[in-house]
N, C-alpha and C positions, 0 to 999 in steps of 0.2 A: 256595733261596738257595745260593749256592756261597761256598764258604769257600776261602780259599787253605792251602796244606800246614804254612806260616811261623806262621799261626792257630791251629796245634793247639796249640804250648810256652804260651801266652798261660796258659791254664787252670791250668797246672802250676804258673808262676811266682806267680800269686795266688795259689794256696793258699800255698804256701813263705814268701809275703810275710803271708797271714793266722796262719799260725802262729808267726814270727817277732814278731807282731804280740801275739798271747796268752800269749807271753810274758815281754813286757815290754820288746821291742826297739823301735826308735825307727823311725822312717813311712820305708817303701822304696817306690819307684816310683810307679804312679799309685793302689796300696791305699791306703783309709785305715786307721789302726787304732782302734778301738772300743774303749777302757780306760775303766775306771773306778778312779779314786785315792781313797782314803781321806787326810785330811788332818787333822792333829792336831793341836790349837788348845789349849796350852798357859796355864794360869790358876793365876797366883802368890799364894801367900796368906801373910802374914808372920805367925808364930805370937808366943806370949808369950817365948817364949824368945829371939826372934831370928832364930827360924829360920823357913825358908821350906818351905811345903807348896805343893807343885803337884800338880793336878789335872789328870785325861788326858780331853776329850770328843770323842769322832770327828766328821769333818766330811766327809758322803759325798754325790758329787754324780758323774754319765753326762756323759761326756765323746764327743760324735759323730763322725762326718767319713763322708765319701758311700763307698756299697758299687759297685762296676759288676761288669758281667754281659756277658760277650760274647754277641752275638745269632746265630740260627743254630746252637746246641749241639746237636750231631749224633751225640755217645757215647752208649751204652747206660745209662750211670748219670747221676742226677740231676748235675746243678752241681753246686760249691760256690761259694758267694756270700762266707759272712764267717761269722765269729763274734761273738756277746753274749756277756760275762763281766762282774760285777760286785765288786767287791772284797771283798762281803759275803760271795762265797758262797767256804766255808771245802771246798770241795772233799767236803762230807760227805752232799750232794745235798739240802741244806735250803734249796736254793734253785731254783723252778722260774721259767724264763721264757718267757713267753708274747709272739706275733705277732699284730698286726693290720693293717690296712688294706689299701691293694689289693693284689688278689693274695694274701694270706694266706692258705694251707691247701691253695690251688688250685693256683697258679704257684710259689709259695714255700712253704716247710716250715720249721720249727724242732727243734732235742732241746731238749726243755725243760728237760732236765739240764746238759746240756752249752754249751748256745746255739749249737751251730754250725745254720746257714742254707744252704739248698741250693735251686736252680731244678729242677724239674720238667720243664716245656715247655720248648720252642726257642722264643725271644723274637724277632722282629722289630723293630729300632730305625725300621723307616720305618710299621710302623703305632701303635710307643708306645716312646717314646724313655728315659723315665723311672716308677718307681712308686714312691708313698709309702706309706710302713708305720710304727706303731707297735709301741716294744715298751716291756716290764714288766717286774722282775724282783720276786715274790712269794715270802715268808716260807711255807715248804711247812706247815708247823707253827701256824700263826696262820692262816694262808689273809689275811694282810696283805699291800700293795705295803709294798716296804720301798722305795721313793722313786716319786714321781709318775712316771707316764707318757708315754713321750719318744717324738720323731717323727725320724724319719731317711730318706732318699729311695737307692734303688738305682736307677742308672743304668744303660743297656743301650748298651753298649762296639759302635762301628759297626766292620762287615768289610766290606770291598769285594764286594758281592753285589749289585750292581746297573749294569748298564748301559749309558752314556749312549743316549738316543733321539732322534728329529728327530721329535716328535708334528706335525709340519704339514706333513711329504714324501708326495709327491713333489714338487716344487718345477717351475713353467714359468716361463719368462723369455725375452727376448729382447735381441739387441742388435747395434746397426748393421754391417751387414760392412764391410769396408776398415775398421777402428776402430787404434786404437796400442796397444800393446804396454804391459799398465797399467790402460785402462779399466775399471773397474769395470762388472763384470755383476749381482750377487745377491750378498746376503751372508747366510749361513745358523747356525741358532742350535740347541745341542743343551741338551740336560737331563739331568743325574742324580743320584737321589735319594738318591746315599749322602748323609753331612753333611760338607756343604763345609770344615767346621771342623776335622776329624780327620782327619789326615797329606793321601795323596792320593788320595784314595779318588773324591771329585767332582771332580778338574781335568780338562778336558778339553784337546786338543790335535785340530786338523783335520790331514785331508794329503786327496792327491784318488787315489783308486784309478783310476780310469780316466777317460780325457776327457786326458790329456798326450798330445802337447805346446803342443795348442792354449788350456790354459786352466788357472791356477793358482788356491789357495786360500793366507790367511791361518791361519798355525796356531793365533794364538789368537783371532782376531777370526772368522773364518767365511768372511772377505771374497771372493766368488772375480772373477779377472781372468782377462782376455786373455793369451794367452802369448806369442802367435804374430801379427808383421803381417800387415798385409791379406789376412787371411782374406776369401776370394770367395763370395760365396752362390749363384752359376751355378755355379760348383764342388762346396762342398756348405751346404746350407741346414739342417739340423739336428743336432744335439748331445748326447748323453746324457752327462753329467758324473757319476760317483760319487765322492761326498765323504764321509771316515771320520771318526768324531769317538771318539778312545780315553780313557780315562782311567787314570790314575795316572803321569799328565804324560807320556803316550806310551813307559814303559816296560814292561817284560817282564812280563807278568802281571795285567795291565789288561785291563780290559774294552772293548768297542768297539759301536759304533753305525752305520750307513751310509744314505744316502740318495740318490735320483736327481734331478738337477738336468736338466730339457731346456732347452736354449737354441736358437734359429732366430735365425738371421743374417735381420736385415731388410733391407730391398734401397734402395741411393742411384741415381742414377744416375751410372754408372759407364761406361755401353754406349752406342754411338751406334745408332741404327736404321742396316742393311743391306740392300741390297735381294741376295735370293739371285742372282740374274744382272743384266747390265748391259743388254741387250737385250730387249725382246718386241715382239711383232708382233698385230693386232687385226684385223678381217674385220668391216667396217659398212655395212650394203645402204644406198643413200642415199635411200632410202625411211623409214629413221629419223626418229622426229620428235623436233622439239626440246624440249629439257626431259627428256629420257627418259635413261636410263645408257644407254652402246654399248660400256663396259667396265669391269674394274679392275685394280690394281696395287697391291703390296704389301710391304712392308718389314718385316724383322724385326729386335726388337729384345731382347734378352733380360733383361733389367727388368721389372719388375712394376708395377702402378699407374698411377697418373701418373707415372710414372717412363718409362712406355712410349706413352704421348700422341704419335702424329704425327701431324704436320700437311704435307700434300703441296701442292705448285703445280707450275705446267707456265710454265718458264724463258722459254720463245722466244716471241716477241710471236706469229707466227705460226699456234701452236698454240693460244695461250691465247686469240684471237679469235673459235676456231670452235671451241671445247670449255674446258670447265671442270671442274675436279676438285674432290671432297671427300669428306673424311673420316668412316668408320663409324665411331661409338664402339663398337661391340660386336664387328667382326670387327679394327677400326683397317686396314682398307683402303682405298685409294683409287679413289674413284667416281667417273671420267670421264664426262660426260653433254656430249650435244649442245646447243649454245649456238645456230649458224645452219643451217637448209637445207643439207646435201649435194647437191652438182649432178656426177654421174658424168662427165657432158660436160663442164664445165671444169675439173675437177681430181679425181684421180684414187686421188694417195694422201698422207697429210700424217704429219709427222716432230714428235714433244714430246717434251721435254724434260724428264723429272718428278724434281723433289727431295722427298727427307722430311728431316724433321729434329723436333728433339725440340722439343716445348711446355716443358718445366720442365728448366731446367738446372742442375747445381751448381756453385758456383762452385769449389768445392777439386779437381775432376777434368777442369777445361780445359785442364791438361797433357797430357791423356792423349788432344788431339786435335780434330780440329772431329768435332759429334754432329750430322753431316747428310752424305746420301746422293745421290747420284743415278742412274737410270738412264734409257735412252732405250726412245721405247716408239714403234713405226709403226704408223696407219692408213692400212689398204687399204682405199678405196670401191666399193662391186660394185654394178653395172650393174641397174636394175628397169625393169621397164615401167610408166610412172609417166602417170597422166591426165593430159588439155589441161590446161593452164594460161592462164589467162585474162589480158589483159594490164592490167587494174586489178582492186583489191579489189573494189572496189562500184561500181555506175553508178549516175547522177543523170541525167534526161530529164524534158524537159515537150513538154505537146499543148496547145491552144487547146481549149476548151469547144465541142461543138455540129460539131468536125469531120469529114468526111466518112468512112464507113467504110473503112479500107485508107490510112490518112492514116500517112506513116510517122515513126514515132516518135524512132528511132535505132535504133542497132546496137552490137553487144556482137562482140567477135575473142578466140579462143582458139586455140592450136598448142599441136604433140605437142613434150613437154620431148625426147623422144628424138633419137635421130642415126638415125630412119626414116621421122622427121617425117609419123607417118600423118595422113589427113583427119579434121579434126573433122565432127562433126553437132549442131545446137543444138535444144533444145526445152523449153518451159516446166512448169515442176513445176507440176502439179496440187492444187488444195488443196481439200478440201469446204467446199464451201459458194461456192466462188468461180465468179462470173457470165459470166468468161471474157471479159474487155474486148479481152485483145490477142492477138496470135498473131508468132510468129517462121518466120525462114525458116529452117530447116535447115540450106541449106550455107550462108549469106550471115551469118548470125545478123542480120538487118533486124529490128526488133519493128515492128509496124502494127495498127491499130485494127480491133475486130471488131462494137465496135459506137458509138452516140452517147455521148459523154461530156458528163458535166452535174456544173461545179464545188461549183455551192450543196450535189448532195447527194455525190461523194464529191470531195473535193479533191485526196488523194494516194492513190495505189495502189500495192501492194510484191508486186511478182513476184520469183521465183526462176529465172533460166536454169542449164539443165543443159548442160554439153559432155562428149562423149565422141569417142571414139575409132573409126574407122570398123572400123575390124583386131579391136578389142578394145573391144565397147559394155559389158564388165564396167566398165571403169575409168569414171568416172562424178567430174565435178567440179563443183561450184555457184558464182554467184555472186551477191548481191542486188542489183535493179534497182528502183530511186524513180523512178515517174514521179508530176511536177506536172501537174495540170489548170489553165490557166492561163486566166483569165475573160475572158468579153465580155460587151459591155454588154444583158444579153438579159432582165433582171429589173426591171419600172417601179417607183420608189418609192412606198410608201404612208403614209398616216397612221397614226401609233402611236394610238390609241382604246382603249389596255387601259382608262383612268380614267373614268368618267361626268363630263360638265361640268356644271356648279350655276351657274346665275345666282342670285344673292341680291336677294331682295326693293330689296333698300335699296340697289341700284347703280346707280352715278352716268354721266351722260354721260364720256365719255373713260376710265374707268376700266377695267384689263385683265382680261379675266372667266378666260382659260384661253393657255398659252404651248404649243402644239403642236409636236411634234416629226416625223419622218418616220424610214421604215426601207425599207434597200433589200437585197436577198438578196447583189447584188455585192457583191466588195471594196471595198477603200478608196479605190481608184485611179479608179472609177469611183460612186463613190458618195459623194465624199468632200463635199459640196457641192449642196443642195435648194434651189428654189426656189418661191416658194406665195406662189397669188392666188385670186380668184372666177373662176369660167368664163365664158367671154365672152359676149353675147350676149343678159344676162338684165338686167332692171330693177336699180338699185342698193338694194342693203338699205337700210331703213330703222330696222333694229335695229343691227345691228351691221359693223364695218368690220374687215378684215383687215390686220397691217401684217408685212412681210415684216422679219426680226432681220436680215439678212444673215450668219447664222452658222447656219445650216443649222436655223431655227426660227424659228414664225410667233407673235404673239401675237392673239387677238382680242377687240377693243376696244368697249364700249356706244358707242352712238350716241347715247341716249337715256337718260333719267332713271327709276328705278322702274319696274321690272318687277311684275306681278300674277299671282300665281299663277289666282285663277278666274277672270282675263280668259284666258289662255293659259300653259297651264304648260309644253309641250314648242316647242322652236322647232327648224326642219330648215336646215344649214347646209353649202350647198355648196362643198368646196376640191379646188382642181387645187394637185397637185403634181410637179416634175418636176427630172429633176437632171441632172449638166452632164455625162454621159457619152457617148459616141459608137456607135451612135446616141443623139439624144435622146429620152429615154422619158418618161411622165408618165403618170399614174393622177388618176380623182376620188374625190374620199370623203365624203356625205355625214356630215358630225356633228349627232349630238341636243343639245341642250340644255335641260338639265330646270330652272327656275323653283321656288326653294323658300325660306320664311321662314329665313334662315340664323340660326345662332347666333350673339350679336354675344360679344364680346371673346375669340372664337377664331379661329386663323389656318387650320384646316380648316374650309372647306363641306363641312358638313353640314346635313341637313334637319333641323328637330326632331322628324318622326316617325320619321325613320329613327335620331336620337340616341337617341330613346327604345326603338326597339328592339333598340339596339346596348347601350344600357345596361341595358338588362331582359334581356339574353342569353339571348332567344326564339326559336328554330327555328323554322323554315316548318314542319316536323312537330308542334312544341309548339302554334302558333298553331292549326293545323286542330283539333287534337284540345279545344283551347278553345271554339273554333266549334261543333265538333259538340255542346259540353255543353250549348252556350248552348243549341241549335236542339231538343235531348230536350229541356230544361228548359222551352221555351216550349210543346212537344208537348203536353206533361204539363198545362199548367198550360190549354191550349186544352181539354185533354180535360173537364177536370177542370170548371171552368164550362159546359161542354155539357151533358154528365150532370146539372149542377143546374137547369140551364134545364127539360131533358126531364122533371123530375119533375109528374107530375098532380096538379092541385090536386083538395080534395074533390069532389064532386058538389054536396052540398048543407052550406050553411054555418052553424053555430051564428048565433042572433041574439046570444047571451050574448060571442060572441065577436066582441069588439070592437078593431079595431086602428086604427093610425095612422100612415098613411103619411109617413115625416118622408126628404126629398129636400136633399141636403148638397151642395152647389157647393164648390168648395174650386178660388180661383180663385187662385194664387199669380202677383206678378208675375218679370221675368227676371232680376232684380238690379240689379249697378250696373253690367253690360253691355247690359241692356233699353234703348236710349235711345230706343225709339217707342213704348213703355207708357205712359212718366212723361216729359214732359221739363221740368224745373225753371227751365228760363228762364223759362216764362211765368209762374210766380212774381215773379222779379226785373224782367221788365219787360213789365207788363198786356198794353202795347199793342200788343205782337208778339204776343202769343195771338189777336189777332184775325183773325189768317191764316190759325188753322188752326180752323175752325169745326168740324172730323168729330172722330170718335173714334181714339185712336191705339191702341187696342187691339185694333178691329176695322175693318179696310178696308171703307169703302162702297164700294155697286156704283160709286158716280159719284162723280168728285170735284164740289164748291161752286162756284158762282161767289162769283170773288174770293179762292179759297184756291189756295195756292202748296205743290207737295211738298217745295221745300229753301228750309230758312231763311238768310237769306243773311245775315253776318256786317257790321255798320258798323264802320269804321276813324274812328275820334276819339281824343281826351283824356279827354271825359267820363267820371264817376263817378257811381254811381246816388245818390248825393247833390247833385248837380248839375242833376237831371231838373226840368224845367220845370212850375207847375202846372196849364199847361194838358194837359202828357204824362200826367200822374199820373190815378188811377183808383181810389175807394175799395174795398180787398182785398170788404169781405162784397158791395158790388153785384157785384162779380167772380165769385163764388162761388154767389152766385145766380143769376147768368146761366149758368151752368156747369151748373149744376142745372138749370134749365131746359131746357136744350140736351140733357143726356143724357134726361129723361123725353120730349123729343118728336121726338128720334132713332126714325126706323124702322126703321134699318139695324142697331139694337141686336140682341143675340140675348137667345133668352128663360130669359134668369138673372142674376140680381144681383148688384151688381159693387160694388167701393167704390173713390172715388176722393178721396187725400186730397191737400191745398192747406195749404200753412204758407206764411206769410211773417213775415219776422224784424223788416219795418217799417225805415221810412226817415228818412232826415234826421239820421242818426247825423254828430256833426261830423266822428267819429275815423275816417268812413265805413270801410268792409267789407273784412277781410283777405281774402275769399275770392275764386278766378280764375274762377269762375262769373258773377260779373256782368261781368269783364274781358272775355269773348268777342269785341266788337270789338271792344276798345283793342289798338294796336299797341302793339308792347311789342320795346324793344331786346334784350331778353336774348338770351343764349344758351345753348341748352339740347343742345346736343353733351356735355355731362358727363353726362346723363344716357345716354349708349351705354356708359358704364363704370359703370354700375351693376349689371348685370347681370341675368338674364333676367325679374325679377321687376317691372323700369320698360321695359321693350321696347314694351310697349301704349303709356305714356304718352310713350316716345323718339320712335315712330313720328308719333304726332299734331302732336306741339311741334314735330318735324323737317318735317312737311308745312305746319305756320301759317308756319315760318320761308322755307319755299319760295315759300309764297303771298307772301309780303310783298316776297319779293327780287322776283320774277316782276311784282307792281305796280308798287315801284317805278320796276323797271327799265320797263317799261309808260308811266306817268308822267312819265319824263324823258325818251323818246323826244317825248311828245307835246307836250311843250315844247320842244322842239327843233325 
């Protein structure tokens, strides 16, 4: 710590003031004096006489006040601080006093005779400003306090030995060039740790050591400004400012602190972009292609950032037609690039007009000028030997289908872009794989066919002519040639047959079985329009009849009622068709027609056994491998009763062994699909049995005389309660005769058969709900609701729809014959 020279008298004067002080002088300067008074408390006592006795009691009490210490004590001998003195002590040293608390013994000292107090060490007020201590003064003699123990603080007296610092320097800043005179830049803040409190030991004051005359500070605030206008940052762009911070208010003998402020002027726009000369000149072969740079140009501007953003164009309509310019962000140059074709031959050399000027302008420095440029810039065009040019982009040609080889196609013209206008030569690029239709003539460029062309299989074909140069076959130009194959009518139409046709059982006269279409390879121009009949020449069908749609499709129509599968399941069905193109062409096509019980209340024909194996989702590969199990399985089971047949019986046979041949017929009839096993009419009506005298289980060699193979149906009202009794026939003579008949049957075979006969008896009033004895009664109903029942009444649809046929078919029969 440094002390100033004025600090040394400090020490003196305290003492001077503590002794003055133990004397009994009255408080000088900033000592306190430490006394202690005796005080004598006077007690009146009136005796007999009158008179007064007083009595003398002392009244002793330590009277304090604060000790200080100046810090930094730098002499050879201890301090002095103060002195303790008590009123008691009679100067004869019967009175010892004693120190405590902080510090006591260590930092501070006492004579316990005398009481004077002395500092030791050099004290520090910025690492302990104050210490408290106790003192005592003790009867040496008794080893009593002669009054309690009292506490008093020394205070440590601050000297100017510190300072002021900038703990957060170096300081960076910035701020706008061209600014006013005033602007505040940074405002900086010092420390120091004498005690602000005592004289001027912490004031500080700023000034700026160096950085004038461009930039001032506040002397008490920190504040630093601008000094100077429009400082330029193209001029200079950084700043090192030293600012002093002194204390004891910036007088003689102060301590001082300093710090570096940098400052960088940031940059406005201020600057127009320049271009460094006013003319340049460019060299572009006109073999350049477009889109590509052919040059650049460049402006300077001395700004930074976007502050320095140009944006160039080309003035003159002229120039700006066949070139375009634009701007690098990274070099901020201007990139002329070719916009059309250079043609050396009609123009030679072209003249733009290029300005820049700035993107971001400020509005406070438009005095100072327009912030755009311009300079002129020429292109010269230079002369290439440049390939044919062709006089379209692309050719389009057509050929007729089927024409003659060397048939000519058209032709393609190319010329030398040059002023030597050399011969061109043409010829066709090559491609793999290609079959080589056409060929070119060299110097004519003609294209002609090299061989037949055929629309159906390729309709367009895409060559490449090549032109070059006779002087120079380096230079090499293309151009793409389409040619159409264009059709004739050279393809007969045929019938489309991808679908199988289904006749369904149950199709009616005039009803449309299948609606054909036709397909022809021609276009549409010749194909657009079919016509279709039978071939001429042949009997007229008796099944079916053909009827032309007039829209390019035929349908074919039943003639005839009910089709039968095992009378004829496939029918062959010849169609000519032919269509309206020139020449006119025509093909025949037989179609199959396959015959099958269709499925009723679906709108596809299909077969049921082919439903069936559409739904059982069975493979021709599934199916075989079923087949073959079947055919092991019967192998097996052939084998297998062989083997038993071949076994030997004994040689010779027990009598004890006795067996019995028991032989088991097991003659089951067909159901209720069986109708020539059992037929229950002749139940219901005796007398039609008498037709049929054989067995309907077993076919005789010969039919009977008098017996009939189909029983023929009567058409009446009658109900078998209505039968006359000369018709009727007791059921058991019935039964007996039946019996009869079967035991003297020869044609019988030899095993036993049972045959059994119910009747339910006649004459019932409420006669018979059953359609069994109905057989002949016509009957008006109608039994078409029963096609919407679905596949499980088909049997019974079919029968009811055939009685319903029969009966239209007599009628209709009947009234002719009345007529």
């Amino acid at each position: 710590m440094k002390v100033s020279p004025t600090s040394c008298l400090c020490p003196v004067l305290l003492c001077l003031c503590f002794l003055e002080r133990g004397c009994g002088a009255s408080h000088h300067g900033q000592a306190k004096v430490i006394s202690r008074n005796h005080n004598l408390t006077h007690s009146h006592n009136q005796t007999k006489d009158g008179e007064t006795e007083v009595h003398h009691r002392p009244k002793r009490g330590w009277i304090w006040n604060q000790f200080f210490v100046l810090e930094e004590h730098i002499g050879p001998d201890a301090q002095y601080v103060g002195k303790l003195h008590s009123n008691s002590d009679k100067g004869d040293g019967s009175v010892r006093y004693i120190l405590s608390g902080e510090g006591a013994g260590t930092i501070f000292i006492i004579n316990e005779v005398t009481g004077d107090i002395h500092a030791t060490k050099s004290l520090d007020r910025e690492k302990k400003s104050h210490y408290v201590l106790h003192a005592q003064a003790i009867d040496i003699n008794t080893n009593k306090p002669l009054e309690p123990e009292s506490e008093f603080i020394i205070k440590v007296q601050d000297i100017n030995d510190n300072a002021p610092k900038f703990p957060d320097g170096p300081f960076v800043t910035s701020v706008p060039e061209m600014s006013e005179i005033g602007t505040s830049v940074f405002q900086v803040t010092a420390t120091d740790a004498d005690d602000p409190t005592y004289g001027n030991s912490a004031r500080v004051v700023y000034s700026v050591l160096h950085g004038q005359p461009y930039f001032s500070v506040d002397p008490k605030t920190g504040v630093i400004r601008t000094a100077l206008a429009d400082m330029d940052r193209e001029a200079r762009e950084h700043y090192a400012v030293v600012i002093q911070a002194k204390d004891m208010a910036g007088q003689v003998g102060g301590l001082s602190g300093s710090t570096t402020v940098n400052i960088t002027l940031t940059d406005v726009n201020d600057n127009p972009p320049k271009f460094p000369q006013k003319n340049y000149q460019v060299y572009v072969p006109e073999s350049a292609q477009v889109g590509k740079p052919v040059g650049k140009i460049k402006a300077n501007d001395e700004d930074v950032g976007v502050n320095a953003e140009i944006k160039y164009s080309i003035l003159n309509p002229e120039g700006a037609n066949m070139f375009s310019i634009a701007t690098d962000k990274d070099t901020r140059e201007g990139i002329i690039s070719l916009r059309k074709p250079l043609n050396y031959e009609k123009k030679r050399q072209y003249t733009l007009h290029v300005a820049a000027e700035n993107t971001h302008l400020d509005p406070r420095f438009t005095h100072l000028g327009s912030f755009k440029d311009d300079a002129t810039l020429k292109i010269t065009i230079g002369d290439v030997d440049e390939p044919p040019v062709f006089s379209m982009d692309y050719y389009i040609m057509d050929v007729y289908e089927n024409a003659r080889i060397g048939t000519e196609v058209g032709a393609v013209t190319a010329q030398d872009p040059d002023s030597k206008n050399s011969p061109v030569r043409y010829f066709i690029e090559q491609r793999e794989g290609d079959e080589g239709y056409f060929d070119i003539e060299a110097v004519s460029g003609v294209i002609r066919t090299t061989q037949l062309l055929d629309r159906e299989d390729t309709p367009w074909h895409n060559i490449t002519v090549m032109a070059t140069e006779e002087d120079n076959p380096s230079l090499l130009s293309h151009v793409p040639v389409t040619i159409q194959v264009l059709d004739v009518n050279d393809n007969p139409p045929e019938i489309n047959t991808e679908e199988e046709i289904i006749i369904c059982e149950s199709t009616r006269a005039g009803q449309v079985i299948q609606t054909i279409t036709a397909v022809d390879k021609d276009d549409f121009a010749n194909g657009q329009r079919f016509y279709f009949s039978f071939p001429g020449g042949i009997p007229v069908n008796p099944n079916f009849t053909l009827k032309d749609n007039e829209d390019s499709t035929a349908s074919i129509i039943a003639r005839r009622r009910r089709f039968h599968r095992l009378t004829q399941e496939l029918y062959e069905l010849p169609v000519v068709v032919w269509d309206g193109g020139e020449p006119l062409l025509s093909s025949t096509s037989t179609l199959t027609l396959r015959v099958c019980p269709c499925q009723r209340g679906t709108r596809l024909k299909i077969c049921q056994s082919e439903a069936f194996l559409s739904s059982a989702g069975l493979s021709t590969g599934a199916l075989i491998a079923i087949l073959l199990c079947v055919l092991i399985l019967l192998a097996i089971v052939i084998l297998f009763i062989t083997l038993r047949r071949s076994k030997k019986e004994p040689l010779i046979i027990s009598e004890e062994d006795i067996r019995e041949n028991v032989v088991t017929y097991d003659d089951e009839g067909g159901g209720e699909e069986d109708t020539e096993a059992f037929d229950i009419i002749a139940l219901r009506n005796p007398e039609a049995a008498e037709e049929l005298k054989f067995r309907r289980d077993v076919r005789p060699d010969g039919s009977r005389p008098g017996s009939s193979g189909r029983l023929h149906r009567r058409h009446g009202t009658h109900s078998p309660s209505s039968l006359g009794t000369e018709e009727e026939m007791d059921v058991r003579d019935f039964i007996k005769q039946r019996l009869a008949e079967a035991d003297q049957d020869t044609s019988v075979p030899p095993y036993d058969s049972l045959q059994t006969y119910a009747f339910e008896g006649q004459g019932s009033p409420a006669g018979s709900i059953s359609s069994l004895g109905s057989a002949g009664i016509h009957s008006e109903q109608d039994y078409k609701f029963l096609d919407e029942w679905g596949p499980e009444f088909q049997k019974l649809a079919e029968l009811y729809g055939e009685e319903v046929d029969v009966q239209s078919e007599s009628t209709t029969k009947d009234a002719d014959e009345q007529t």
